[in-house]
N, C-alpha and C positions, 0 to 999 in steps of 0.2 A: 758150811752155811749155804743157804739155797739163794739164787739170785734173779727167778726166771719162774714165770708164772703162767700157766693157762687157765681162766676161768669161761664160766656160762652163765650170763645174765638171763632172767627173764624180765621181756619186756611188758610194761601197761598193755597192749596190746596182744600179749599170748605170743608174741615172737621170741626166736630166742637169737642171743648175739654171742657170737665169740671172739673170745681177745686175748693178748699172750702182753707178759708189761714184767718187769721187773721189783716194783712195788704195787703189788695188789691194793693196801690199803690208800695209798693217794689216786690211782686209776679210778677207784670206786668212786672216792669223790668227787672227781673230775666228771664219770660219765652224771650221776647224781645232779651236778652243777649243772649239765648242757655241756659241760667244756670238752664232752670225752666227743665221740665217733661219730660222726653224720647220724648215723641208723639211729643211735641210743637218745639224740638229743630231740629229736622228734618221735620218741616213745616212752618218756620218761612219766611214772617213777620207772626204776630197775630195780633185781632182788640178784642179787650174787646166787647163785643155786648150786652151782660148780667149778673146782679148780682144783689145780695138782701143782704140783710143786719138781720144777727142776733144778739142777746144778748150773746150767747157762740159760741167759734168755736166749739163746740160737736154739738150744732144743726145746723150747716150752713154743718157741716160734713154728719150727717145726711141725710141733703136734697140733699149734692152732692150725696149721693149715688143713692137716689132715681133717680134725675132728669139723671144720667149715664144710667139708663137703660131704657128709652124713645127711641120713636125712632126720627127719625129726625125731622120727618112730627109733633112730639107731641114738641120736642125744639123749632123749628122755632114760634110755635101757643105760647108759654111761650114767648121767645123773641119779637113775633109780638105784643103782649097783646092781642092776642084775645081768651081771657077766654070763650067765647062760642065754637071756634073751640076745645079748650084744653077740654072743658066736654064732647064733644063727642068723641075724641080721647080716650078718659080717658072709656067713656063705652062701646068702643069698644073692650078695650083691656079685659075690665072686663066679658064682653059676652063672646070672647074665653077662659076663662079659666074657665067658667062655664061647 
């Protein structure tokens, strides 16, 4: 059974947020209420757009950290499922830092 979440809200605002929670469906409500995240309670409504499913919330935590520091153009390729846009986004970031 899975216990560990990473999803992507879009916000009222065209932002997007990400969050890593163990129960997806009470988080939702939570950000929904105001009760969730600074960022979401001052951008509400929100629309869940994406999330994946782990075995721990340590590795769903993990990956939010990673997928936060993307940029938008590399979210939207992750949300869109287009894993080919996402590899080249992904070697472009990797060339500049070379």
């Amino acid at each position: 059974m899975k216990s560990g979440y990473i999803y992507i809200l879009l916000c009222a605002d065209g932002t997007y947020y990400t969050g890593s929670t163990n129960n997806l469906e009470l988080r939702l409500e939570q950000h929904q209420s105001g009760e969730g995240a600074n960022y979401t309670r001052k951008r509400l409504p929100v629309e869940l757009v994406y999330y994946e499913e782990y075995d721990s919330v340590a590795d769903a935590f993990y990956r939010e950290k990673q997928v936060q520091g993307w940029s938008r153009k590399k979210k939207e390729a992750l949300i869109e499922g287009k894993n080919k846009e996402l590899a080249k986004l992904a070697k472009k970031v990797f060339r500049k830092m070379k």
